[in-house]
Structure formats: structure tokens, C-alpha cells
N, C-alpha and C positions, 0 to 999 in steps of 0.2 A: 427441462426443455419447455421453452415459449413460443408464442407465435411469431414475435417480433425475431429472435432467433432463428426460425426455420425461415421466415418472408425474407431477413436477408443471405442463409444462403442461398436460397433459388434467385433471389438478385444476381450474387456473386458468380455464379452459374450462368446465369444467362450474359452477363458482361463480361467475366473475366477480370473484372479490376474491383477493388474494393472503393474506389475514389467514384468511378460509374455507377456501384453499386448504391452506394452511399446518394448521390445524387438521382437517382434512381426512385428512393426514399424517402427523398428529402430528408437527409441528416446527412451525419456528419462521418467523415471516414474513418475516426475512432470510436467511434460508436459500433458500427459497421463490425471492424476490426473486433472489439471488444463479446457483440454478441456469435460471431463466428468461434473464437476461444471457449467461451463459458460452451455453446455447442457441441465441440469437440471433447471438452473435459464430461459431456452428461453423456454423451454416445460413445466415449472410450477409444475414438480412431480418430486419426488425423484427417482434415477433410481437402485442405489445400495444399499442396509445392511450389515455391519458388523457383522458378528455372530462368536464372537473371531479370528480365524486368518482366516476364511472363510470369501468369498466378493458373499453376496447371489442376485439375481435381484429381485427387486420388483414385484409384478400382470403386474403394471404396463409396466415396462418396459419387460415383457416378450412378452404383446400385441400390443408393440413398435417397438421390433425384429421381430415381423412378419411379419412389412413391409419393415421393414428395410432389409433384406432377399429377399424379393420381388423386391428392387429396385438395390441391388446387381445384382444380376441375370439377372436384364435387363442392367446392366453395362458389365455383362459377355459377353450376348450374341450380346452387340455390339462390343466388341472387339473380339470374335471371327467373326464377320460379318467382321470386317476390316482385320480379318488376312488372309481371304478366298477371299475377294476383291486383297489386295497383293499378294496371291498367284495366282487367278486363273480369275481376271478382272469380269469384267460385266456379263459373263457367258458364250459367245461367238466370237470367235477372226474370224473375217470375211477379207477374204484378196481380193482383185480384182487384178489381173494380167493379162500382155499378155501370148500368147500361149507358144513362147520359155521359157519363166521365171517360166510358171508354171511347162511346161514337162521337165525344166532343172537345175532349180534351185530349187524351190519349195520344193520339194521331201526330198533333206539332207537340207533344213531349217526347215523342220518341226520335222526331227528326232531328230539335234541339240536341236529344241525348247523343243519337249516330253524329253530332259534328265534334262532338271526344272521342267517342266509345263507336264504333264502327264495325265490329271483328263479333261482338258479345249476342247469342241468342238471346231474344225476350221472349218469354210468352207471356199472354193476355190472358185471363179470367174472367168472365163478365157472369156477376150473381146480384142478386140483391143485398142490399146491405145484411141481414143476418147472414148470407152464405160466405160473406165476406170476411165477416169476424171469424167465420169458423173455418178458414181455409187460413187466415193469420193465429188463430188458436194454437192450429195444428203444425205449424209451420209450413204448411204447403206451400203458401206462397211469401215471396222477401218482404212486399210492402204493399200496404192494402188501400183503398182510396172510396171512402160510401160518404151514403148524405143523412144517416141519423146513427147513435151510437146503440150499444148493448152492453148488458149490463156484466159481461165477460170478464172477470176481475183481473185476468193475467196481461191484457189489452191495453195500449194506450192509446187513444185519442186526440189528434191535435186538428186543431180547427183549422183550415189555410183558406178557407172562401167562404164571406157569406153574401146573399144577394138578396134584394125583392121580386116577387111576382111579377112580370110586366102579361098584360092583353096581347094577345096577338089576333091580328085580323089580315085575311085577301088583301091587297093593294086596294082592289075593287071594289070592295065592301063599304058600307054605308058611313060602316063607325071610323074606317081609314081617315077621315077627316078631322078626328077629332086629336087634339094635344095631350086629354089624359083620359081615362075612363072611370066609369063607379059601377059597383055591385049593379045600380037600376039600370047601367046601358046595357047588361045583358039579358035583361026580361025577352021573352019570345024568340032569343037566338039559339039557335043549333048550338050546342057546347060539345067541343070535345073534351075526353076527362079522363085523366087517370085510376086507375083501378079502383073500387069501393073497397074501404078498410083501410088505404094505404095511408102513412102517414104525411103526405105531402096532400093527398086528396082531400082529407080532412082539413088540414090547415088554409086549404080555397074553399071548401063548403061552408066554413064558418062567417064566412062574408054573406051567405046569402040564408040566412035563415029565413025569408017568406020566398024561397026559393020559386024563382019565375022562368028561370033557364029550362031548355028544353035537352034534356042530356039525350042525345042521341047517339055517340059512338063512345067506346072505352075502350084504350089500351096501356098496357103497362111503361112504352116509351114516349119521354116527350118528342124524342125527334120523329116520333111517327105521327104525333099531333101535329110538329110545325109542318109537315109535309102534306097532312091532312086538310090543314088552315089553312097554305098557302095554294093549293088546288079549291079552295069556296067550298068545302065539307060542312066546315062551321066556325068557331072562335073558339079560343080557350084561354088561360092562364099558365104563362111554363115560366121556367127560370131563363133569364136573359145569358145565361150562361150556353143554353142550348140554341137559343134563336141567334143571336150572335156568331154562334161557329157556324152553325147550318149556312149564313147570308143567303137565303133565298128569293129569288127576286120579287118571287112573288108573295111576299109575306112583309107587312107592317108590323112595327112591336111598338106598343104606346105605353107610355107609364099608368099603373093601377093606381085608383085611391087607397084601396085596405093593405094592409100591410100581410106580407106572404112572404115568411122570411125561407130560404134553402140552403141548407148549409154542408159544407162537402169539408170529409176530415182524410187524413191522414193517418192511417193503423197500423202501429208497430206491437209485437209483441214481447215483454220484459222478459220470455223464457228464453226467445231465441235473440239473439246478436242480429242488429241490425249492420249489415257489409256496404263497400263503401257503396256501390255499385246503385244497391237502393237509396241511399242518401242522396246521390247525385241525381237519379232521376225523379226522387222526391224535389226536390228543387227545380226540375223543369217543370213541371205539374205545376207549383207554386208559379214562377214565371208564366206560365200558359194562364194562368188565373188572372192575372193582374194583368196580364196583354188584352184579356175579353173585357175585364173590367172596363179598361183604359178606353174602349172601343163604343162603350155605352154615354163617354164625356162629349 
């Protein structure tokens, strides 16, 4: 017994003719005829009758269709089980990110994503890049999104954005006027600054070694600087990544002279299977990057 065999007597069954059944198939009606025989000879009973140009089922094979029925059904509801897998993954799409990526990117990825996927819970994680890797480590989360790597060997890394430092100053501010800035326009300004130690922190202090800025506030988000700078708190250094999604009206961004590179990756991890689910919305994330990009031309 095959499948092609049993698919056409439940044809035969539901039409009644072997020529219906057959086109039913698409093939042909001795084909049809053929796998109906060889079925009959491997089940041992006769499955149809003849009663002049009507094709009647036997007792038999009416108590044959009932499972056969049965196991359709459970043919059906695995392929709708895989069409809801295709559509809507495992059941929940779990992302870990740093703080800029989730309050600035995040947001139009997930809208991008609801105009497929609609139906699918997300949940958000926002850590720092090391709690990052280690929430991808463990599997915790499907796909992970930070802005420096670790040295995690089961981790992989892909780069999808890099950017430079832009100044950010008040509308109203002095240096607003200016087309680009350097390390010296900030001598005796209020600086706002990201955390001491931090890896992007360093990578702006190295611009000022005879250090003339007046560090006055620290926090760990840039979108809490841009909103600091664009209220006349002070000036800072962030990634145009943040100042761009924020659009604050009250806020300037002017290009830097030193270079201040920020670079945001993409974390899968080679233990666990990356589903489609995070693939897809890894891809809006990439699209959300190249729309801010675009936005800085």
C-alpha cells in the first residue's frame, strides 16, 4: 500500500467515477483504475461494484474510508501547522538589544515587521552589549542587536551599521552656526557624556587629550543626551543614528572633524537555529539603518 493508492481511493469515494477521480488527480483514468487494483489485491477485499454505469463502495471499503478520512485530516492539520510555523515562527519572536537600538531603531522595525507578520508576539530586551551576548549565549533571546562585540566563541557577529560622531548643539546655541566642528569648539562648553569606562566614551575622549570641555552631566543613554542638548543643558557627541530618529526640533547635529566610529551588529548564536521569524526582522533593522543613513544625505 502507497500513498498514491489510498489518495486515489478517497478520490474515487468522493466522486464516484474513476474518470472524475482521475481528473481530480490530474492523471489519467487507468492509472486511477490501476492503483485501485493493486489496493485491493494488498487489503485482500474488493473495494468497488459496478451497478450499470454507477461505481458503488463495498461495507467494506466504506469502514476503510473512515480512516482513511482520519488520517487525511491529520495530513491537513500538519500542513496547516507548517503554514502557521511559515507565517508566524515558534510563537514568539524575542529580540535583546542595546538602549539606543531599541528607543531608536526598534520602533519602525517592528512596524515594518507587523505589515507581514501581524498575529506574532515580540518581546523587547534592552541590556548592554555584554548582557546581550549573554541572553544570545543562552538562548534567551532569537536575535540580538549591540554596538561592540565579545569575545563569546559560540556568537556570531555581523556588522549592519557603521557611523561617525556627529556634535549635537540647542538650535540656539552659539556653535548652531557653524557647518562642521573640532575638538577646540568645545573648550568651556557644558559636555554632556556617556558613562566613564564605557567603550564609546572613550572612543570621544580620545579627541580631546588637553581636555577643555566642562563635563557636567553623565548618562548611560544617548537619547537622554539628545534630549538634554536640545533643552540648552550642554553639547555632546552621539551617533547620528540617535539624533536622526529622535528629530527633535530643538536640536542641531553638525558634522565632527575627529573621527568617532559606532558600530551596531547583528548576534546570532551557532548553538541555537536562527527561525525565520528573526531573519525577517533582522532585515527590517538593516532597512531601519539605511533609511537613517539615507536621511543624514
Amino acid at each position: 500500500m502507497n500513498f498514491k493508492q489510498v489518495e486515489a481511493f478517497r478520490a474515487v469515494m468522493m466522486t464516484r467515477s474513476m474518470t472524475a477521480a482521475a481528473g481530480l488527480l490530474h492523471t489519467s483514468q487507468p492509472n486511477v483504475s490501476r492503483w485501485i487494483g493493486l489496493l485491493e489485491q494488498t487489503l485482500g477485499f474488493a473495494l468497488f461494484e459496478r451497478v450499470g454505469t454507477r461505481l458503488l463502495p463495498t461495507p467494506e471499503a466504506e469502514a476503510f474510508h473512515a480512516d482513511v478520512e482520519r488520517a487525511f485530516i491529520g495530513l491537513e492539520s500538519l500542513a496547516d501547522s507548517a503554514r502557521s510555523i511559515r507565517r508566524r515562527g515558534t510563537g514568539v519572536l524575542r529580540i535583546g538589544a542595546v538602549g539606543s537600538i531599541t528607543q531608536c531603531v526598534l520602533p519602525e522595525a517592528i512596524r515594518m515587521f507587523r505589515r507581514d507578520v501581524s498575529d506574532i508576539p515580540v518581546v523587547v530586551n534592552t541590556g548592554g552589549s555584554e548582557v546581550v551576548a549573554k541572553w544570545m549565549a543562552t538562548g534567551f533571546c532569537d536575535i540580538g542587536f549591540c554596538s561592540i562585540q565579545t569575545d563569546i566563541p559560540t556568537l556570531r557577529f555581523e556588522r549592519i551599521n557603521t557611523t561617525h560622531g556627529v556634535g549635537i548643539v540647542a538650535r540656539t546655541h552659539r556653535l548652531a552656526r557653524k557647518r562642521a566642528l573640532r575638538p577646540a569648539d568645545f573648550a568651556e562648553e557644558s559636555f554632556i557624556s556617556l558613562p566613564a569606562g564605557s567603550f564609546n566614551r572613550a572612543a570621544i575622549d580620545r579627541h580631546f587629550p588637553d581636555d577643555a570641555r566642562i563635563l557636567s552631566i553623565e548618562t548611560p543613554y544617548a537619547t537622554t543626551i539628545c534630549t538634554m542638548v536640545s533643552e540648552g543643558l550642554g553639547v555632546s557627541i552621539v551617533s547620528p543614528v540617535v539624533s536622526r530618529a529622535m528629530r527633535l526640533a530643538g536640536l542641531r547635529e553638525i558634522p565632527f572633524a575627529g573621527k568617532v566610529p559606532f558600530h551596531s551588529y547583528a548576534v546570532t548564536s551557532a548553538q541555537f537555529p536562527v527561525n525565520a521569524m528573526a531573519r525577517q526582522f533582522g532585515d527590517c533593522v538593516r532597512g531601519v539603518f539605511r533609511a537613517l543613513d539615507a536621511r543624514g544625505k
